[in-house]
N, C-alpha and C positions, 0 to 999 in steps of 0.2 A: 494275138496272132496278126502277123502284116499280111497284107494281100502278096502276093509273088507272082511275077510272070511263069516262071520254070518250076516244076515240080521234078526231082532227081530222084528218082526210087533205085534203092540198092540193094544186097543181100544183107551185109553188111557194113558198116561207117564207123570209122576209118579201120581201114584190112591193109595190112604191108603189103601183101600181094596183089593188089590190084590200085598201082600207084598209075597204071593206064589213065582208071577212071581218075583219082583225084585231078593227074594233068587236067580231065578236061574239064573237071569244077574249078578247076584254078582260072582256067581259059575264060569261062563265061564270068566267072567273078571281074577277070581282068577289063572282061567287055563292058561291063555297068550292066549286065543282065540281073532283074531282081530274081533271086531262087529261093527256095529251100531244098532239104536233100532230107529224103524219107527214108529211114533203115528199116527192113524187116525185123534185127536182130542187132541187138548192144553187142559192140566190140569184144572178143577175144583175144585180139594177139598181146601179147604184152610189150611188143616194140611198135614204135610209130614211125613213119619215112620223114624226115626235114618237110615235107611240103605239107604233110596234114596243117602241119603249126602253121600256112600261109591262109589255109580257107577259112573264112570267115561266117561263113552263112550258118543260118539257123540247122539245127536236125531233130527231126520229130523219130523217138525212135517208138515202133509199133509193139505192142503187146504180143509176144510170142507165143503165150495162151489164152485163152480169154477167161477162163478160172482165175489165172492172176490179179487181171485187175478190171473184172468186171462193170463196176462201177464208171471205168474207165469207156467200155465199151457202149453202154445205156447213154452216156453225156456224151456220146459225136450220134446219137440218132437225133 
């Protein structure tokens, strides 16, 4: 994992509906800002907007139960 200036927490990554927020990951990407973008929850929609394909940055996507992948939640303590 790189170190990041920006931490981006979202509901979900990438959502058609909310091409708002990607403009403004595109924006800080455009600027040399280092990020990553933290999802609550893996994607659903089954279409993508043209600009998801331009961001580049890392996504850690989060455990939506912690029964799932427990294991997962003991190794970031």
């Amino acid at each position: 994992m790189t170190r990041d200036n920006l931490a981006i927490v979202v509901k979900g990554y990438p959502r058609l509906s909310e091409t708002f927020i990607a403009q403004e990951i595109l924006g800080i990407q455009q600027a040399n800002i280092s990020y990553r973008i933290v999802s609550l929850r893996h994607p659903t929609d089954k279409k993508r907007h043209p600009i998801h394909k331009r961001i580049t940055g890392d996504v850690d996507y989060l455990p939506e139960y912690v029964y799932q992948e427990p294991m997962r939640v003991l190794r970031s303590w």
